[in-house]
VOPAGU-2260 file (C-alpha; in pm, 1 decimal, decimal comma):
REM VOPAGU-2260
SITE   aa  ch    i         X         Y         Z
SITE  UNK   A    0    -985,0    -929,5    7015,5
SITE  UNK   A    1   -1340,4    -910,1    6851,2
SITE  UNK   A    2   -1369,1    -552,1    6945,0
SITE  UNK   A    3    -975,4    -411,9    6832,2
SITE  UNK   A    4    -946,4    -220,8    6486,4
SITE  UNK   A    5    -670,8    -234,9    6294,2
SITE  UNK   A    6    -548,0      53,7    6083,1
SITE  UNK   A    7    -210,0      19,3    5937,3
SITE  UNK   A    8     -52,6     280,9    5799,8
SITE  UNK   A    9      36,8     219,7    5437,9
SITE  UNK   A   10      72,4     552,8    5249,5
SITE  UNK   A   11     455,8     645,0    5300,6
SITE  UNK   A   12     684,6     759,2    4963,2
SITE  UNK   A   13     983,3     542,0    5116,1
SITE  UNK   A   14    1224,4     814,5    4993,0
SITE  UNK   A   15    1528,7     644,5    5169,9
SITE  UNK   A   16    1410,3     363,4    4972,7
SITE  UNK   A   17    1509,6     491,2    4664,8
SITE  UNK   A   18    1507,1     357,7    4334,3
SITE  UNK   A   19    1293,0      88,9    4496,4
SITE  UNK   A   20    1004,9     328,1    4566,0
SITE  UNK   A   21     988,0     449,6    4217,6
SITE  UNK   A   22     662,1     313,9    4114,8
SITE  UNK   A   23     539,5     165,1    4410,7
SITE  UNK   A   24     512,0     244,0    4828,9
SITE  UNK   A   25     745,0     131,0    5118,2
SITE  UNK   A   26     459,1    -127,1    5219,4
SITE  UNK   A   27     474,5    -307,2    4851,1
SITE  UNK   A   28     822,5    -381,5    4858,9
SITE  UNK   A   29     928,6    -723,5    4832,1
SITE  UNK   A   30    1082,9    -882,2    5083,1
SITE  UNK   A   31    1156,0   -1246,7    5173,2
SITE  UNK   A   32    1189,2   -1387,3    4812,6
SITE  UNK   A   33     760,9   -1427,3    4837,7
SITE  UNK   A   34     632,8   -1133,9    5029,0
SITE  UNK   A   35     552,6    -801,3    5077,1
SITE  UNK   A   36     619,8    -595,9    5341,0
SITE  UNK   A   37     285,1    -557,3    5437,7
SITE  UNK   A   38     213,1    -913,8    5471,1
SITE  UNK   A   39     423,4    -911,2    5772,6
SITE  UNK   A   40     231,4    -675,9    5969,8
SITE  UNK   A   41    -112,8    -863,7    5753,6
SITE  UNK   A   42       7,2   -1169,2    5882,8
SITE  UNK   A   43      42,0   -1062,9    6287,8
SITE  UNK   A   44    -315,8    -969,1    6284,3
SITE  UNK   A   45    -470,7   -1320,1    6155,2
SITE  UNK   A   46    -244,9   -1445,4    6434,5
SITE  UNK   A   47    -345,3   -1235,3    6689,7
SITE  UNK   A   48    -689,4   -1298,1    6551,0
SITE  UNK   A   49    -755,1    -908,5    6481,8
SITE  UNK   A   50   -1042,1    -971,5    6209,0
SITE  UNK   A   51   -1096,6    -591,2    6128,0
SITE  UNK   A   52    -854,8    -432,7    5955,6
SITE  UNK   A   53    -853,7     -79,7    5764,7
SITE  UNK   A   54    -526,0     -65,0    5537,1
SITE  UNK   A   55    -457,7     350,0    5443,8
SITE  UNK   A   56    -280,6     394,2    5114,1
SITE  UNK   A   57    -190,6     670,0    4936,6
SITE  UNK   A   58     183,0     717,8    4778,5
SITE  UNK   A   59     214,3     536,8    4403,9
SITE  UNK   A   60     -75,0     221,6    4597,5
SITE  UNK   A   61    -151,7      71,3    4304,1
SITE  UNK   A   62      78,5    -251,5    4317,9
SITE  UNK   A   63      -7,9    -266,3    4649,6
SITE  UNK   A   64    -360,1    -284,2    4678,4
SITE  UNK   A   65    -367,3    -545,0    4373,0
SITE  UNK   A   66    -175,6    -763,4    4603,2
SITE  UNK   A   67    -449,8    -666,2    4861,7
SITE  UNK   A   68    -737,3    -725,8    4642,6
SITE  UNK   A   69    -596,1   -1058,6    4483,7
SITE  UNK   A   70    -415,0   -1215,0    4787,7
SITE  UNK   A   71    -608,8   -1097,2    5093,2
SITE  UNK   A   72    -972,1   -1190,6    5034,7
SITE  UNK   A   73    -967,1   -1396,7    5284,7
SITE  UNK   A   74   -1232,5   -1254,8    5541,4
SITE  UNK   A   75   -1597,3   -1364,8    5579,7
SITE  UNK   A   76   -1840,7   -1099,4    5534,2
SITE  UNK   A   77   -2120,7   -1285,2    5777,2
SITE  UNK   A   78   -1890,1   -1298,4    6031,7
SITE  UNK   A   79   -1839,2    -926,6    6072,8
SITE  UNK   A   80   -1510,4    -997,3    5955,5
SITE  UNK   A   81   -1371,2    -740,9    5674,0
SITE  UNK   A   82    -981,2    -597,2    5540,9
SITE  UNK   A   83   -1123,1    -263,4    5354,4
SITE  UNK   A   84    -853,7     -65,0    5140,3
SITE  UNK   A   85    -939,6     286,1    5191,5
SITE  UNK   A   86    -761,9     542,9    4935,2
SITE  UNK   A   87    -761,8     936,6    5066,7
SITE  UNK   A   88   -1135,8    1025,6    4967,5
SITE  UNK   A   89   -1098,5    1426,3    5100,3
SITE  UNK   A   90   -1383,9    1357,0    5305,7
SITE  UNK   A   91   -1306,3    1612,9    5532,1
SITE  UNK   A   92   -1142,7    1893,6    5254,3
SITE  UNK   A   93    -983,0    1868,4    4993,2
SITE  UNK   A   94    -633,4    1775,5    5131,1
SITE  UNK   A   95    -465,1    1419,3    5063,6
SITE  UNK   A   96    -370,3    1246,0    5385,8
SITE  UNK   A   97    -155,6    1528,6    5591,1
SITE  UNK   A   98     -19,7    1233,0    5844,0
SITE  UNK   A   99    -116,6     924,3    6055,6
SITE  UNK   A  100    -332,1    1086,7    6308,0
SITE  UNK   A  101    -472,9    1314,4    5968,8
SITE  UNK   A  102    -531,9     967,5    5796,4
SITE  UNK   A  103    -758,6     817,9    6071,8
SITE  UNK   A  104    -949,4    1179,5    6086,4
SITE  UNK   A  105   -1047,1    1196,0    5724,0
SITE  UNK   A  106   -1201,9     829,3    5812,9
SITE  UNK   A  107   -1406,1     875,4    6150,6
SITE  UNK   A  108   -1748,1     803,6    6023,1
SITE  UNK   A  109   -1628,5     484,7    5892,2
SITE  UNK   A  110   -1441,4     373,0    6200,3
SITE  UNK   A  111   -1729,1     491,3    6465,6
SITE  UNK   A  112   -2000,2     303,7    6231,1
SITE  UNK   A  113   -1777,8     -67,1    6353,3
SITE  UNK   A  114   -1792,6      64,4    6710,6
SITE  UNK   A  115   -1495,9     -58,8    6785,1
SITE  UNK   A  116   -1344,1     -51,1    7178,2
SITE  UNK   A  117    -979,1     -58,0    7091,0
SITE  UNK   A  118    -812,5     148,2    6812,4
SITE  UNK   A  119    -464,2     -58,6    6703,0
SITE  UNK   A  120    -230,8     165,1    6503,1
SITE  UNK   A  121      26,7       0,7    6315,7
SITE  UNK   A  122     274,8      38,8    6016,2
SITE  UNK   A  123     240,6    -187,9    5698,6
SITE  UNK   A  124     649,8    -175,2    5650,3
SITE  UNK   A  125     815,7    -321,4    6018,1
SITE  UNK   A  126     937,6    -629,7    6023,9
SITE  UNK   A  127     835,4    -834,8    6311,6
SITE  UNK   A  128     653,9   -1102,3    6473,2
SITE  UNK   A  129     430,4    -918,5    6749,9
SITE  UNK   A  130     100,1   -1086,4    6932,9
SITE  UNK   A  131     -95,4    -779,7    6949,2
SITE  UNK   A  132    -323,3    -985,6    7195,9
SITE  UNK   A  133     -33,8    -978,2    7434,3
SITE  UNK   A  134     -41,2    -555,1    7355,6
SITE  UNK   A  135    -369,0    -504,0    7464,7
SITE  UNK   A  136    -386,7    -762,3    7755,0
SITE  UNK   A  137     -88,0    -511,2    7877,6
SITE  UNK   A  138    -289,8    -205,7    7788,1
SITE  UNK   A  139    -605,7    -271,6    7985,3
SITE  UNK   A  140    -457,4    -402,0    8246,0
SITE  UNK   A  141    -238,6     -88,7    8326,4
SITE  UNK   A  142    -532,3     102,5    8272,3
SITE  UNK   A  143    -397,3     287,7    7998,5
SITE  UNK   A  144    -555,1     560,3    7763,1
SITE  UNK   A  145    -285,0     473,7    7513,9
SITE  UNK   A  146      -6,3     272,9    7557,8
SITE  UNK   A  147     323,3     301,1    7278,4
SITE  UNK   A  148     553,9     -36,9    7150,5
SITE  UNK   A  149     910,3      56,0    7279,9
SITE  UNK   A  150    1224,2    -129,8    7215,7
SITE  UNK   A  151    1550,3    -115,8    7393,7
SITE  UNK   A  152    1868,7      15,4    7225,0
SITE  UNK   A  153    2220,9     156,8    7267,2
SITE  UNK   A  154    2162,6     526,9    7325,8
SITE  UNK   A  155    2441,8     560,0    7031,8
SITE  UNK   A  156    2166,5     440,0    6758,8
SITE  UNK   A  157    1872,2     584,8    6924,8
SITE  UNK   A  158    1953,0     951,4    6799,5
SITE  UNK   A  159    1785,2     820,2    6480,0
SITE  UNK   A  160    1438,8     772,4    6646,9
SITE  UNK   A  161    1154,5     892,0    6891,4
SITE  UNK   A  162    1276,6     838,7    7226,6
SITE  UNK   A  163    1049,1     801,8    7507,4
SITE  UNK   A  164    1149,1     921,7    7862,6
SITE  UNK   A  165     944,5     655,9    8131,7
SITE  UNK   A  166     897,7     646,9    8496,4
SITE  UNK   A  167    1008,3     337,6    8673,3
SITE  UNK   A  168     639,6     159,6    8581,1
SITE  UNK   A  169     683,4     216,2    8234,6
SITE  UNK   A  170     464,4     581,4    8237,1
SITE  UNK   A  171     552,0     802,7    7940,3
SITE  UNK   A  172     658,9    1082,1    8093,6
SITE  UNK   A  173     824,8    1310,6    7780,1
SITE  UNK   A  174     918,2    1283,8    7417,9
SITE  UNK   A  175    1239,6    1333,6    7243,4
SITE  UNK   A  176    1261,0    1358,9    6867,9
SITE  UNK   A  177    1627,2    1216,2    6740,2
SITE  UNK   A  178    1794,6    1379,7    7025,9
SITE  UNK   A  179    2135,0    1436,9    7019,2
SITE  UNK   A  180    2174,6    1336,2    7392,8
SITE  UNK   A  181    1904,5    1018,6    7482,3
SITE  UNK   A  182    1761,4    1031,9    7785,7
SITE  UNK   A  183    1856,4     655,8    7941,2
SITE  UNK   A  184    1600,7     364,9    8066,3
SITE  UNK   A  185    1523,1     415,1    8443,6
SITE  UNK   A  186    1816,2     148,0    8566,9
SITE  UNK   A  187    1993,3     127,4    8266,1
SITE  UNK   A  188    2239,6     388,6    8139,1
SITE  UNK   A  189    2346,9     230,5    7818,0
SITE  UNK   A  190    1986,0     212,1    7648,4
SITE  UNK   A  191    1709,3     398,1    7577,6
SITE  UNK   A  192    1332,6     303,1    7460,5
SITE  UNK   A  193    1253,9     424,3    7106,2
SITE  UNK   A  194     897,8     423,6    6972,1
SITE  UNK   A  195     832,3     128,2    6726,9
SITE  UNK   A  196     573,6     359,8    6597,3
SITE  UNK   A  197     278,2      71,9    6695,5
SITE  UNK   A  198      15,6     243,5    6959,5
SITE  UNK   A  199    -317,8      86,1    7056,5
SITE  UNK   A  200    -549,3     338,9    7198,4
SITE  UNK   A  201    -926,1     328,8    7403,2
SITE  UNK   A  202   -1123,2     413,4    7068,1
SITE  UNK   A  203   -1315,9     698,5    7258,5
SITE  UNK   A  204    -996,4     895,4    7368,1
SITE  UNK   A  205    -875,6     865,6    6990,5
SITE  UNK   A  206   -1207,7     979,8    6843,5
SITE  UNK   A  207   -1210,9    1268,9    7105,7
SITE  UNK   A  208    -873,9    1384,8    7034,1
SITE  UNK   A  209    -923,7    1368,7    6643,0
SITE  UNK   A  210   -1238,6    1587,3    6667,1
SITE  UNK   A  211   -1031,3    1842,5    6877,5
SITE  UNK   A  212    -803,6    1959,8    6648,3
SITE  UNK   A  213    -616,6    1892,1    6309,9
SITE  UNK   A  214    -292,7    1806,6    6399,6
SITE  UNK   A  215    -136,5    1568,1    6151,5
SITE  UNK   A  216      47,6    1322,5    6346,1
SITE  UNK   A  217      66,7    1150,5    6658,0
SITE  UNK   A  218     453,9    1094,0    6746,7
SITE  UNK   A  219     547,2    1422,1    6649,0
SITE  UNK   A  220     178,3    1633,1    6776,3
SITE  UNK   A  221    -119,1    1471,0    6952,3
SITE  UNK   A  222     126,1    1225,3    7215,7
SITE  UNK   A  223     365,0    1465,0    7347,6
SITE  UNK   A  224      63,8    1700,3    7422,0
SITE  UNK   A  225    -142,8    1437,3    7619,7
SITE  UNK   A  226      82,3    1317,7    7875,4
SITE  UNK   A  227     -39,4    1518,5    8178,3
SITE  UNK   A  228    -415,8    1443,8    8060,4
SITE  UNK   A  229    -438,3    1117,3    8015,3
SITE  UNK   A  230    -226,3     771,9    8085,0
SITE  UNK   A  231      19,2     661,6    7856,9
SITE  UNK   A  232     190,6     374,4    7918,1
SITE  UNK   A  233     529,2     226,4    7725,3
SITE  UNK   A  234     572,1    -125,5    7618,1
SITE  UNK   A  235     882,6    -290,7    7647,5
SITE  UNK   A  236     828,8    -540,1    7361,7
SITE  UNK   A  237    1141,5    -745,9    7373,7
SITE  UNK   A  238    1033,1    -828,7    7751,0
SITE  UNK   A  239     636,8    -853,5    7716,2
SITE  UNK   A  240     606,4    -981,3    7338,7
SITE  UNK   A  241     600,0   -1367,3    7345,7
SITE  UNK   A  242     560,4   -1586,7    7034,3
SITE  UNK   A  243     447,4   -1980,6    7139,8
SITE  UNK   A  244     571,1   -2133,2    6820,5
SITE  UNK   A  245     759,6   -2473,6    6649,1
SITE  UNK   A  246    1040,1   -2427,6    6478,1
SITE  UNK   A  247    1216,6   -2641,9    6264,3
SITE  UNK   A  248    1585,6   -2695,6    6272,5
SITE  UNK   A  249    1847,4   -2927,2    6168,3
SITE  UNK   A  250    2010,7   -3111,8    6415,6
SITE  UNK   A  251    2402,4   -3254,4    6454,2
SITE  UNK   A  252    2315,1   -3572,4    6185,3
SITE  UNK   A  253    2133,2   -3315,9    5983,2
SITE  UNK   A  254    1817,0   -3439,5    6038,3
SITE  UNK   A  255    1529,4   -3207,8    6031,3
SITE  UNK   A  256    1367,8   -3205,4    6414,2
SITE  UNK   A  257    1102,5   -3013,9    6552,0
SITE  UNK   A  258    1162,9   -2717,5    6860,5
SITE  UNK   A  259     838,8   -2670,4    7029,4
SITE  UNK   A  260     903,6   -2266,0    7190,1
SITE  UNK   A  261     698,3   -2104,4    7510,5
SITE  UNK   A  262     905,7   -1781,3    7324,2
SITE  UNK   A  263    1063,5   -1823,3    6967,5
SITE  UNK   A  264    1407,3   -1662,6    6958,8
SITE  UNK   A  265    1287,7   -1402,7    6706,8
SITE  UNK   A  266    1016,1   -1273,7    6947,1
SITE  UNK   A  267    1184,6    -920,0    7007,4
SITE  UNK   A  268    1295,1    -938,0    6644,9
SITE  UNK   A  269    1226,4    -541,4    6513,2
SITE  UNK   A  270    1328,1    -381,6    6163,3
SITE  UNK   A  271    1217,5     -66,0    6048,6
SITE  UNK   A  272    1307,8     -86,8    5695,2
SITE  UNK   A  273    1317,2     239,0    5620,2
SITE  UNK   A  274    1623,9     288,2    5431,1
SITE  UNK   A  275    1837,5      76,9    5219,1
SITE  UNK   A  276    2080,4     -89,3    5456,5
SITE  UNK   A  277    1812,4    -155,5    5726,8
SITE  UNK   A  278    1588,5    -335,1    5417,6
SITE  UNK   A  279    1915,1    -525,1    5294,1
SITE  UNK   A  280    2023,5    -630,0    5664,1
SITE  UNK   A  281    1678,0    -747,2    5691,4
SITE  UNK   A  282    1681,6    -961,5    5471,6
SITE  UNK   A  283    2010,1   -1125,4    5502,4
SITE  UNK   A  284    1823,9   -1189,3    5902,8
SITE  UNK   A  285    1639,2   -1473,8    5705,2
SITE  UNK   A  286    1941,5   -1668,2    5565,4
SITE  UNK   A  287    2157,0   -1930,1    5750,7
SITE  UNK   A  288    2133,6   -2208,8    5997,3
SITE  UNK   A  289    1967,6   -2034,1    6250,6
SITE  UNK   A  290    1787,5   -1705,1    6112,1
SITE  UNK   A  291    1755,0   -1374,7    6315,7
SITE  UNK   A  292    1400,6   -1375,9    6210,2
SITE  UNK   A  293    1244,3   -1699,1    6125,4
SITE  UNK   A  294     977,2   -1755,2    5865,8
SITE  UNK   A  295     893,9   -2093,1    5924,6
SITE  UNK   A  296     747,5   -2123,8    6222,5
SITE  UNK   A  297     444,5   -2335,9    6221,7
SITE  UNK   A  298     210,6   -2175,5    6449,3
SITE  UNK   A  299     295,1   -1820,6    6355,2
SITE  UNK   A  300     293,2   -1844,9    5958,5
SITE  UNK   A  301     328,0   -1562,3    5736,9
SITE  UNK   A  302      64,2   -1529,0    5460,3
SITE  UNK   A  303     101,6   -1349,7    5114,6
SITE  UNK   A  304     -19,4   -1425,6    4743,9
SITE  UNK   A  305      94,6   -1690,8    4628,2
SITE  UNK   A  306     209,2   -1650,0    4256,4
SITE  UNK   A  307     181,0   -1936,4    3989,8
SITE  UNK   A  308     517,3   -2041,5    3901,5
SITE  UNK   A  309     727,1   -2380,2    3888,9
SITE  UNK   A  310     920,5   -2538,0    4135,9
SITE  UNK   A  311    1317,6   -2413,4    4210,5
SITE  UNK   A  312    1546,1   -2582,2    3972,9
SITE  UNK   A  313    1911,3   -2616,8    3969,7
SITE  UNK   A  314    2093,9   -2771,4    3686,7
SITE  UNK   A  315    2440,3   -2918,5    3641,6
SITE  UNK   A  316    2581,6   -2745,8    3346,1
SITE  UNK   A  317    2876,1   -2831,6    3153,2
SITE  UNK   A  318    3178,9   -2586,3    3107,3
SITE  UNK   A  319    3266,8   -2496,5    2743,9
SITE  UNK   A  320    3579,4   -2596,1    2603,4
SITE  UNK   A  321    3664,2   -2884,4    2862,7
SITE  UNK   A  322    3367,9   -3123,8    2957,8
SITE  UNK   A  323    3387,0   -3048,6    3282,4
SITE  UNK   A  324    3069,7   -2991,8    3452,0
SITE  UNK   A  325    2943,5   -2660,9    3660,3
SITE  UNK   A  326    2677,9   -2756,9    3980,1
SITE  UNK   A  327    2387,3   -2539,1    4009,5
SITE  UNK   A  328    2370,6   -2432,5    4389,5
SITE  UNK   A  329    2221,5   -2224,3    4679,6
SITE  UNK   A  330    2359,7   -2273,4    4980,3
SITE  UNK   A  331    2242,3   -2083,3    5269,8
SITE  UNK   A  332    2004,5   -1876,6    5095,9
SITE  UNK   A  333    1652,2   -1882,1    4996,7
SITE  UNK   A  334    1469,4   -1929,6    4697,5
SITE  UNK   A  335    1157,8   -1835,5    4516,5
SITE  UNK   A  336     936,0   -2026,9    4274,9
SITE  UNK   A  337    1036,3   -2041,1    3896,2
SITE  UNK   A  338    1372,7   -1976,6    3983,3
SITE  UNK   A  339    1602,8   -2180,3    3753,8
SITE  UNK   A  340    2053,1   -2170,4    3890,5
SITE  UNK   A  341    2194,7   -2313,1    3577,9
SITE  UNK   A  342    2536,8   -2389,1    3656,8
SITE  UNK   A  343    2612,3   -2082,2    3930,2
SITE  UNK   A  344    2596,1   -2074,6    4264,8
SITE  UNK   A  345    2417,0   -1844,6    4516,3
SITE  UNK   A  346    2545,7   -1818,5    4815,2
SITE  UNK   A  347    2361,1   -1618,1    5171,7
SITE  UNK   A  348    2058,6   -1428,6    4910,1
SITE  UNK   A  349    1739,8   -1416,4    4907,8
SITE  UNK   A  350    1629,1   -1459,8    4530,8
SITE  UNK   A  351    1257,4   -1404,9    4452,2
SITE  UNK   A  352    1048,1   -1529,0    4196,9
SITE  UNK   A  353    1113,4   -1626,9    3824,1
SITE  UNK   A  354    1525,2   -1527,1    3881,0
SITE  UNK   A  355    1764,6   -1694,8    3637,3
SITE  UNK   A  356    2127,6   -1743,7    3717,6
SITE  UNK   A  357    2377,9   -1874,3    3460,9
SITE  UNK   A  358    2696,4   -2048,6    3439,1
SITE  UNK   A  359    2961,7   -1975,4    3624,5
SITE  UNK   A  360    2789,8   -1692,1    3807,6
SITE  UNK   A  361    2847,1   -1628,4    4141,5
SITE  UNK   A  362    2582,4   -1457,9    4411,5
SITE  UNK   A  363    2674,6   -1363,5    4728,8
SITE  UNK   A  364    2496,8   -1161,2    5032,0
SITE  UNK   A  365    2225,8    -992,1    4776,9
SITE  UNK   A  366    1881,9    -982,0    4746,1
SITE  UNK   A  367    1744,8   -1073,7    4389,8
SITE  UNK   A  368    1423,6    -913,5    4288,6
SITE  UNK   A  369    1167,3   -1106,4    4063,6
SITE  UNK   A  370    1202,7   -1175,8    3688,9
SITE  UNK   A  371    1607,6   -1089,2    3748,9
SITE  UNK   A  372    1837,3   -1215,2    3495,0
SITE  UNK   A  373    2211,1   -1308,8    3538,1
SITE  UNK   A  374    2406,9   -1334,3    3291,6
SITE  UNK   A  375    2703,0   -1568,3    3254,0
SITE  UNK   A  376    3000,0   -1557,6    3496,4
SITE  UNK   A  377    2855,6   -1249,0    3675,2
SITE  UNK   A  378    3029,8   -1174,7    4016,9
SITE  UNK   A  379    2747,4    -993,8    4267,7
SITE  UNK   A  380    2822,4    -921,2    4613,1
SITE  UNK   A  381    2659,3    -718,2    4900,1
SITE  UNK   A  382    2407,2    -606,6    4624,6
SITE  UNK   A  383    2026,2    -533,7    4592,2
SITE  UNK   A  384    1935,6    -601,7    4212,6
SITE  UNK   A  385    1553,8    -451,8    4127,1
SITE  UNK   A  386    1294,9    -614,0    3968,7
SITE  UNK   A  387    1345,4    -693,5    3594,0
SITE  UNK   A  388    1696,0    -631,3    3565,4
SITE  UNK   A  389    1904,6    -792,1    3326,5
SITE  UNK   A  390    2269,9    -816,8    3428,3
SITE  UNK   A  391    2473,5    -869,6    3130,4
SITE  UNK   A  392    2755,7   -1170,4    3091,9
SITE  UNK   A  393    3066,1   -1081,1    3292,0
SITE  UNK   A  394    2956,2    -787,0    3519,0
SITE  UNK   A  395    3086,3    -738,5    3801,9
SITE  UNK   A  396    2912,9    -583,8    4082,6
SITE  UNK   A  397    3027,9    -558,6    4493,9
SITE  UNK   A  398    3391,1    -519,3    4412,1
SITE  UNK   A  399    3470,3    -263,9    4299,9
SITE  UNK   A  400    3303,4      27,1    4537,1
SITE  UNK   A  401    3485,4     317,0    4303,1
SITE  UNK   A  402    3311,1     181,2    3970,7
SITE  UNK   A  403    3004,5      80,7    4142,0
SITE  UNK   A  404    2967,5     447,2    4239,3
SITE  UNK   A  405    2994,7     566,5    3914,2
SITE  UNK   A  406    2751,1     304,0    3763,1
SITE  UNK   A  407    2507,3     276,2    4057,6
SITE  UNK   A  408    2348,2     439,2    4407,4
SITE  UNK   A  409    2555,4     310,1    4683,7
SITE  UNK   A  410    2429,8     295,6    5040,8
SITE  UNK   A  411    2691,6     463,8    5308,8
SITE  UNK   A  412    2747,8      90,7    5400,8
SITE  UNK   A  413    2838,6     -38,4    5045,3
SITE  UNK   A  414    2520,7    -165,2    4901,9
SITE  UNK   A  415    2501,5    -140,7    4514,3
SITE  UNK   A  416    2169,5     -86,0    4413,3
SITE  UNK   A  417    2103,9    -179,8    4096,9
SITE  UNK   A  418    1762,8    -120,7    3820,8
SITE  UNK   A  419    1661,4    -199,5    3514,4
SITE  UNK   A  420    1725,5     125,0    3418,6
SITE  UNK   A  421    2117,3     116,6    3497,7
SITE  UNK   A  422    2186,3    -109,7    3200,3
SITE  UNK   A  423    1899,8     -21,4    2965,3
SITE  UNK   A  424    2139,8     134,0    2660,2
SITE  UNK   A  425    2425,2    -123,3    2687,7
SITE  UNK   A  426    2394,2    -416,7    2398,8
SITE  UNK   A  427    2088,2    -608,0    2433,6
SITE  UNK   A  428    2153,2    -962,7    2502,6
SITE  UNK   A  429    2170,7   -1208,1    2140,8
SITE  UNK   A  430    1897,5   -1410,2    2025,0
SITE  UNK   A  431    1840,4   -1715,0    2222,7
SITE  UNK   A  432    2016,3   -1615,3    2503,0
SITE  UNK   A  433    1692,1   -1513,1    2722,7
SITE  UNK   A  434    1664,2   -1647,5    3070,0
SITE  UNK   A  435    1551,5   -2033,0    3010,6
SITE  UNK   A  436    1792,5   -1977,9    2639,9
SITE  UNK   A  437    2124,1   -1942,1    2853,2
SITE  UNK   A  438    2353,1   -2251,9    3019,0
């Protein structure tokens, strides 16, 4: 891989993503309890031992490249090894980054200095474990110009995407943008291949078809128009992508054991998070016994910043009025660092860091953003609660869809998404009652 580039693609507003795009970009949205998106897509290029990596901001990027700057430095110099953050500069005009393809254009002097043989193209907010080695073993070998990640789906669900029409070896052969009517997999009726938006190209076909005109984007302009000129190839990910891993898992006698994998179950694992739901559904994939998408693996680790807080605590906290004592607990959830449950219970979430959750409080099927305060005897279900919130004793939020509506944004699949903002003028809490203050 010493001669791939990596450019991922980090620049979009996220406006499905809304409030959680407010102040910073789809890639720099937590995710996991400890990450950000773009670690994911980060941390498949250390494992696939891509070394050269240019990350393309550009919406509201300041959050994002401090977690760049102060959790990434991790490349040697000497080594020709390098992760560069490079900002629209209007090197070429005075236009901000028009699209992907535009985004690589307005950088070509830096990319042709690295002389790189492989250009990989990639987005910094999919969730996914994908050996890009694997990728461009299957590009060169079908002799491919550019070759496209494709995963199957029900033809119902692929109206939301790119669909790509393929010959029976997996030749792009047309391009259909959310069509009403997908056209099927050769074989297959049911499915159709939708473009992951991940593309690894020969760098000298990309630099020639940047130079020769300004189109902005590649699903939407420069693919479509190169398939009699040059070979594109699809690939089927969930059938070529392999991840050799160890898994741990808890066996009958609840001991933990270790699964050594030749392919880890969550190797065709694919989100794009681009709107609410997909981000919440995501992240409920990491909870349970046996996650949709794993994060600890052993030899396919995901890497972020770590952030200087204390260990999880729960505490045993006794009810008022009758001695009678309320267990801190998560069950089936996960759990960031200098998170304190003090007498509730949290039940199938992903909490991130520094999140306090009181007595008698109950959290189920939500993802807690950092520095998150729950107040007493809260009820939160089927909820994503933004960073900083503070969620006053007694709320109620997940069960009442009519209310929630009229307090908070509400996916079409009942997700109450909740902000800082939505409970900003209501009392603020009494003294002492601050999130270590409150039992």
């Amino acid at each position: 891989m010493k001669n791939v580039m990596a450019l991922i693609m980090a620049g979009g507003k996220g406006e499905r993503l809304m409030p959680l795009t407010a102040s910073r970009s789809k890639p720099a949205i937590p995710f996991g309890g400890l990450y950000l998106l773009i670690d994911i897509t980060l941390s498949n290029c250390i494992n696939s031992e891509v070394y050269k990596i240019l990350v393309l901001p550009q919406y509201k990027s300041q959050t994002l490249i401090q977690h760049l700057e102060n959790g990434w430095n991790i490349f040697s110099g000497d080594l020709g090894h390098f992760l560069r953050i490079v900002p629209p500069q209007m090197m070429r005009g005075d236009k901000w980054y028009q699209g992907t393809a535009d985004s690589i254009r307005q950088n070509l002097e830096m990319i042709e200095r690295e002389k790189p043989g492989h250009l990989l193209i990639l987005s910094g907010d999919h969730v996914c474990k994908m050996n890009y080695a694997l990728f461009k073993d299957y590009h060169e070998n079908n002799n491919a110009d550019v070759t496209i990640a494709v995963i199957e789906t029900d033809r119902e669900q692929a109206t939301e995407y790119g669909v790509l029409q393929v010959d029976d070896r997996y030749r792009v052969t047309g391009f259909q943008e959310k069509p009403k009517d997908p056209s099927p997999i050769p074989g297959d009726p049911d499915h159709a291949l939708v473009s992951m938006g991940i593309y690894i190209f020969r760098a000298e076909v990309l630099l020639d078809l940047l130079k020769r005109d300004d189109k902005p984007d590649f699903g939407k302009d420069i693919l479509p128009s190169i398939l009699d000129s040059h070979q594109v190839r699809a690939y089927p990910y969930r059938r070529e992508n392999r991840i050799k891993d160890v898994v741990f898992f808890t066996d009958e006698g609840g001991s933990r054991a270790e699964l050594p994998m030749e392919a880890a179950p969550d190797s065709g694992y694919w989100r794009d998070v681009g709107h609410l739901d997909a981000f919440w559904n995501a992240n409920m994939d990491l909870c349970g016994l046996t996650p949709f998408f794993n994060l600890y693996g052993v030899r396919w680790p995901m890497r972020t910043m770590q952030r200087q807080f204390p260990p999880v605590k729960t505490l045993s906290v006794q009810e008022e009025g009758n001695g009678k004592y309320l267990q801190g607990q998560a069950l089936d959830s996960m759990v960031a660092h200098g998170s304190v449950i003090g007498g509730g219970v949290v039940r199938n979430s992903v909490l991130s860091y520094n999140v306090s959750v009181h007595r008698g409080a109950e959290v189920d099927e939500s993802v807690i953003m950092e520095n998150v305060d729950v107040g007493r005897f809260c009820k939160i279900k089927k909820a994503i609660v933004a960073d900083g919130a503070r969620i006053p004793a007694g709320t109620e939020i997940g069960y009442n869809p009519r209310e929630d509506r009229r307090r908070f944004h509400v996916t079409p699949r009942g997700i109450s998404v909740v902000t800082r903002d939505d409970f900003e003028k209501r009392e603020a809490p009494a003294a002492g009652q601050g999130a270590r203050g409150k039992k």
